[in-house]
Structure formats: C-alpha cells, structure tokens
C-alpha positions in Angstrom: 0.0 0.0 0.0 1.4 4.0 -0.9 0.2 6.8 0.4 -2.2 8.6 -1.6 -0.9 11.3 -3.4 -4.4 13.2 -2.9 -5.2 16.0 -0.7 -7.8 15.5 1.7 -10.2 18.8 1.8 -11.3 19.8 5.1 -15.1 21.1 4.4 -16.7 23.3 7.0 -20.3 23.0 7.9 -21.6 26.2 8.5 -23.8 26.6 11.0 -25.7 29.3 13.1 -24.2 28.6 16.5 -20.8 30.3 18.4 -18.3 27.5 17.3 -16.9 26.6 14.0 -17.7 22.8 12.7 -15.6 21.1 9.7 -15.1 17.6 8.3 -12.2 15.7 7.1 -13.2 13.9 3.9 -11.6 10.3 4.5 -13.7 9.1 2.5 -12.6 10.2 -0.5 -9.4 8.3 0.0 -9.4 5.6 -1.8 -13.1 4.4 -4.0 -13.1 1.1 -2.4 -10.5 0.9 0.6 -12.2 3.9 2.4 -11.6 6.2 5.1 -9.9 4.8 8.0 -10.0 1.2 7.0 -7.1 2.5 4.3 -4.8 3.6 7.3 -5.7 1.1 9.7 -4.7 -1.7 7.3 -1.8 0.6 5.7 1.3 -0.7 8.3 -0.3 -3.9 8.9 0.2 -4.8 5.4 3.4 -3.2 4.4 5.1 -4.6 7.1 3.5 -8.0 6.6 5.0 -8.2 2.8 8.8 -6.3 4.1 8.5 -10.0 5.3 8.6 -11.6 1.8 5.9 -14.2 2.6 6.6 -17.1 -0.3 2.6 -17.0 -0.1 1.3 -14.2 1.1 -2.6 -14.6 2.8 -4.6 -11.8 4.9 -7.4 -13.3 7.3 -9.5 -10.8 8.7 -12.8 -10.8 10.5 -16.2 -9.1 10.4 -20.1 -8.9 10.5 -22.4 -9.4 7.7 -22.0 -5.8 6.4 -18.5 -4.7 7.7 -16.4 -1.9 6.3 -13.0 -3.7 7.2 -14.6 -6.8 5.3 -14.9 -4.6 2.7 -11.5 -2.9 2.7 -9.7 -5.9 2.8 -11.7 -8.0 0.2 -10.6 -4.5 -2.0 -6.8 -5.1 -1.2 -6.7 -8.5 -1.9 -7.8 -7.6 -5.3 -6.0 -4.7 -6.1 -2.4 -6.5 -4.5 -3.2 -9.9 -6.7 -3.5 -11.2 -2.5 -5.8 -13.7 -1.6 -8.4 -12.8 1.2 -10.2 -15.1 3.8 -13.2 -13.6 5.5 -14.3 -15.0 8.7 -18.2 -13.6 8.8 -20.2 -13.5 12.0 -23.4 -15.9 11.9 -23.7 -19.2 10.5 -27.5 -18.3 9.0 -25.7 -16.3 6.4 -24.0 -19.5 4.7 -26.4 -19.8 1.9 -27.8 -16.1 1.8 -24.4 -13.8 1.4 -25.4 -13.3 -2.4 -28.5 -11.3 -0.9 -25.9 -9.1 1.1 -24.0 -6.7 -1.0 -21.1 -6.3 1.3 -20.5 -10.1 1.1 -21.4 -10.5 -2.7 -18.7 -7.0 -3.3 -16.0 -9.3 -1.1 -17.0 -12.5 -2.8 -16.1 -10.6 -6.5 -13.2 -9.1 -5.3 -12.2 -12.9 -4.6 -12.3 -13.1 -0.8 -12.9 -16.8 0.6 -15.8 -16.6 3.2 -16.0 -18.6 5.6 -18.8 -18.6 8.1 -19.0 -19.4 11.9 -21.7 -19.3 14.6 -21.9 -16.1 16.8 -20.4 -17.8 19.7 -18.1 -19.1 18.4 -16.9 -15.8 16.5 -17.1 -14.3 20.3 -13.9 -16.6 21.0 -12.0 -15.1 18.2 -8.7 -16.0 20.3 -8.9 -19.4 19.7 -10.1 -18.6 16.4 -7.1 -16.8 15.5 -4.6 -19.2 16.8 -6.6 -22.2 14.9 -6.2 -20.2 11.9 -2.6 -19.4 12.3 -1.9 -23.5 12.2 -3.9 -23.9 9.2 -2.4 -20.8 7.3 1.0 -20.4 8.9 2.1 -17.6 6.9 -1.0 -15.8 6.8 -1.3 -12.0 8.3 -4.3 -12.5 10.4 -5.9 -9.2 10.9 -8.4 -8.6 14.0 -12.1 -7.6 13.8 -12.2 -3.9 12.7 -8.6 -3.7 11.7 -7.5 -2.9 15.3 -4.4 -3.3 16.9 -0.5 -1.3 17.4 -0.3 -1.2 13.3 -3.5 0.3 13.0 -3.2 2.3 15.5 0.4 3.3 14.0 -1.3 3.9 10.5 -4.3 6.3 11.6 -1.6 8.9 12.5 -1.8 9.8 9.0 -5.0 11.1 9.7 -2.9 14.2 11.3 -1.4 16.7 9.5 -0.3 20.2 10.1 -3.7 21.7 9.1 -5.2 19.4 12.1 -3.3 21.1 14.5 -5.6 24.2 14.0 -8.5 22.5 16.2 -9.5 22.7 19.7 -11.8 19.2 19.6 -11.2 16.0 17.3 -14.4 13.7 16.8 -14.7 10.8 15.6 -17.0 7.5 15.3 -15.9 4.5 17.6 -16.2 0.8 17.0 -13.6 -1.4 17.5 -11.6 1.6 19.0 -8.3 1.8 16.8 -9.2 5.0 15.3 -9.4 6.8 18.3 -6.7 5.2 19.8 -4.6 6.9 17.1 -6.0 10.1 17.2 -6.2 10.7 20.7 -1.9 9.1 20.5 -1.3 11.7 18.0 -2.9 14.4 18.3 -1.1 17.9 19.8 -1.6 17.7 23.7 -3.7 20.4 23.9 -6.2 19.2 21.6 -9.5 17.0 23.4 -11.1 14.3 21.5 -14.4 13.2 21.4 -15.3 9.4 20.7 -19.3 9.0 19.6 -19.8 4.9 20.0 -21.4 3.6 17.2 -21.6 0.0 19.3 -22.9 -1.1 23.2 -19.4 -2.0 24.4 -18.9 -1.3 28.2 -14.9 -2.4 27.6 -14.2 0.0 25.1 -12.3 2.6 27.6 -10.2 -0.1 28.3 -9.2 -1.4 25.0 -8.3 2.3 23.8 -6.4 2.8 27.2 -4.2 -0.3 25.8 -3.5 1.1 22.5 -2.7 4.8 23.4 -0.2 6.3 26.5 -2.8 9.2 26.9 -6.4 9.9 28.4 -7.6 12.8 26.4 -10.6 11.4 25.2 -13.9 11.0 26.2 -16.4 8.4 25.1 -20.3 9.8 24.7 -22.7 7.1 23.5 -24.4 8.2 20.3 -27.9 7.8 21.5 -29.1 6.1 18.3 -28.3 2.1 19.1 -25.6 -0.1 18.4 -24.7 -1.9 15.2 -27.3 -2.9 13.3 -30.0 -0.1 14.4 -30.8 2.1 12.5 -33.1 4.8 13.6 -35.8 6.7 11.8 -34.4 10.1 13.1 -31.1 9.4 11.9 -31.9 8.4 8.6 -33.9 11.7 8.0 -30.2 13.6 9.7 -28.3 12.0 6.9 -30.9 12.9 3.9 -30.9 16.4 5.2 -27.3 16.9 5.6 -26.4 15.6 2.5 -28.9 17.6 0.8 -27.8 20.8 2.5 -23.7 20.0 2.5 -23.3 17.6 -0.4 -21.6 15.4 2.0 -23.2 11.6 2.2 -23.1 10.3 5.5 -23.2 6.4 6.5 -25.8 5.3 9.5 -23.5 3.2 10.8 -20.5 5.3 11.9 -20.4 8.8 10.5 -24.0 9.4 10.6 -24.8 8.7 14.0 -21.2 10.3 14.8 -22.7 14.1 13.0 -25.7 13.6 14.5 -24.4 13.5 18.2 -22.1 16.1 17.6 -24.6 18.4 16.2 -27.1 17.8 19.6 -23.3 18.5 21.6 -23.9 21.9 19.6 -27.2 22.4 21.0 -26.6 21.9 24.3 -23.6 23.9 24.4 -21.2 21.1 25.0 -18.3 23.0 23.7 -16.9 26.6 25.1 -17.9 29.7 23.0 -15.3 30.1 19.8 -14.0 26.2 19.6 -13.3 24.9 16.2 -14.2 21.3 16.2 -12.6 18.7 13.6 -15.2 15.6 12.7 -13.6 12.6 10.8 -15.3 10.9 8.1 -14.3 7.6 8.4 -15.7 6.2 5.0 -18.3 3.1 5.3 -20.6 4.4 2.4 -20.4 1.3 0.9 -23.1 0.0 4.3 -25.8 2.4 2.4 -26.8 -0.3 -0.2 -27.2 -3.2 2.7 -28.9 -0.7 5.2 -31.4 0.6 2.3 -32.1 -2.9 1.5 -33.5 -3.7 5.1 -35.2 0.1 5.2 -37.0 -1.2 2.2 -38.0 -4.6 3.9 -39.5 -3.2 6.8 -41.3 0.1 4.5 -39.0 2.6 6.1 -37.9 5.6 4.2 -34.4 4.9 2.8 -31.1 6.8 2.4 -30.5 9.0 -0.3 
C-alpha cells in the first residue's frame, strides 16, 4: 500500500451557532478501501509483505456488512492477495449473495468462511486455529485494530489538524481513536461518539494509546445494526444541505451527536471542532435494503 498522493479537503459545515464545525473527507481516499480502514490496514500490510511471505494470505474478520470486510476484500484484489473472511453468523452461509457487502467481497475474490456467533465471540482461539492452518497468513483482527493500525491512523494528522480545539470521531472497535487521541497535539481533546454497546471500550483504547484525552459519549441512536428513523432523516438532510453523504452506521450517528453536543452547548464559545469521516458508504446499499424490507424511508 502507498500513500495517496491526494489531498484530503477539510469542508466546513456552517452553522448558526458560536463554534466553527468542519469535516475531514476520508472518504474520498481511496473508491473502495475507504476512510480509516485504508490507514488502519496501511502498516499492517506493508510490514507483513517487508516480510517476503513465499505466499502471502490476509485473514480478517467481520459482520455481515463490515467496512473492514470490505477494505480488505478490495486489497486482496487490487495486490493480486488472496483474502479469507471469517463472517459472523452461521445463518448467512447460503444467503451472502442477498448481502452486498459479502457478494462485493466475494467478487473481489475473498474466501468466506462462516461461523456461529459464539463461536466468532472466542476469536482467540479462532485466531490461533487459523494461524496452524495458514501459517504464513497475516491474520488481521475484527475492525482492523491493533499497534499497526493504531500506528497507520496517525496519517489522519497533518499540520492543518493542529488548528482544532476538539477532534471527533465514530468509535467501534476503538483503533481510530486510539490513534487520534496518540497523535494528536496535547492540547487538543477528542471526542469518541460509540457507534456500538461496548462497556470495555475505555479499556481497550487505554491499551493502544499512553494518553487519556478522550472521552467516550454514546451516540444515543443504538448499536450496530440499528438504524433509527431520526437518523436516517439527519443523513438525507445533511447531504442535501452540504453535499456530503453520511453512512448510518459510523459517521451518521457520529454528526448527529455532535450536532445535539452543539445544541446543548457542549463546547466553550469560539471552539473549532474537527469531525472525521471515516468512509463506510459502501453500508448504504445493505442498510437501504433492510429500510425497504421493513417500508421505512431509505437513504439517499
């Protein structure tokens, strides 16, 4: 993997309140490896192949819709590297061509290979049965997350970062923040909005960063998997007013929060407040096919 010789604009949102809003357009990193999944898998990669594997193999991890299944399933075709998916939930053997994260993977040439839920919750043992059967293999963790990633999302920094008083940012498996909140200048805060109902998160970012200046808010709009009314309506409207498109997974529910922390005055008068758009937009297809099984109004 390079680095992108690309700039990445940061837009501002502008808004009738006594702070200054803006987001960083990861998404437009990369068309299919998107947002922070590029940066996240960036080191763990090129210092898998500095290795010279004589066959190189990534296994990864993920739910039925997962970015990072995505991301990597997108490497492993662009690199000519093969790809194993280990997908959580057994039901989904014989219905991944109904899922277009899973048939987009499956193109791409990504093995899947399915497992029950509890067993995908002891992804330890998982991992180190994998690692006998593919002993060369870089086995990636759920989300992309670990020292690499954590490593590779300081790219998300640059000097026009600096600038910003608060940096926000979606949390799921916890990498991304890990990096930022690593990073970032020491007098800068940043804000985590959980995107999933994981009481161990603190911990697991404590582990990958030396510092504690971060706080965790939980979005308010469900975990994975739920998407709200409300939220779906916030992402409509904010593309239609600031031509940016917004996923409900991460970055949707992520705004959204951040918007009410507006409202209630969350931040001092005059703060200039950095969001992250973390990609996922390839989650709007799967998420409108549900929203159009249950007769919900869909994304636009």
């Amino acid at each position: 993997m390079n680095v992108p010789e690309i700039h990445i604009p940061i837009v501002e949102i502008p808004i009738e309140k006594n702070v200054k809003l803006f987001i960083k357009r990861e998404d437009l990193i990369h068309p299919q490896i998107s947002g922070n999944k590029y940066w996240k898998l960036f080191y763990n990669v090129n210092y898998y192949l500095d290795k010279k594997p004589e066959k190189p193999y990534v296994i990864t991890f993920g739910g039925a819709f997962s970015n990072h299944i995505s991301a990597v399933s997108a490497l492993g075709s662009l690199t000519g590297i093969p790809t194993l998916g280990i997908i959580r939930g057994e039901e989904l053997k014989d219905k991944w061509r109904d899922n277009s994260t899973l048939l987009f993977a499956k193109r791409n040439g990504m093995n899947l290979r399915f497992v029950t839920r509890e067993e995908y919750r002891h992804k330890e043992k998982l991992t180190e049965f994998l690692q006998k059967e593919f002993p060369e293999a870089l086995i990636v963790p759920e989300g992309g997350t670990n020292e690499d990633a954590v490593e590779g999302v300081k790219m998300m920094l640059n000097n026009e970062t600096k600038d910003f008083d608060y940096l926000c940012t979606a949390v799921g498996t916890g990498g991304t923040i890990a990096g930022i909140s690593k990073f970032c200048e020491d007098n800068q805060k940043v804000i985590g909005i959980k995107a999933v109902e994981d009481d161990s998160l603190e911990n697991r970012i404590l582990e990958l960063t030396s510092k504690k200046n971060f706080t965790l808010i939980d979005s308010g709009l469900g975990g994975y998997g739920k998407i709200k009314d409300e939220n779906v309506c916030f992402i409509n409207d904010f593309k239609e007013k600031y031509e940016v498109p917004l996923d409900p997974i991460y970055t949707g529910k992520m705004m959204q929060r951040v918007f009410k922390l507006i409202d209630e005055d969350y931040f001092p008068e005059n703060s200039k407040i950095l969001c992250f758009h973390t990609g996922g937009l390839q989650g709007i297809e799967g998420a409108n096919l549900l929203l159009e099984k249950q007769n919900r109004s869909l994304i636009i």
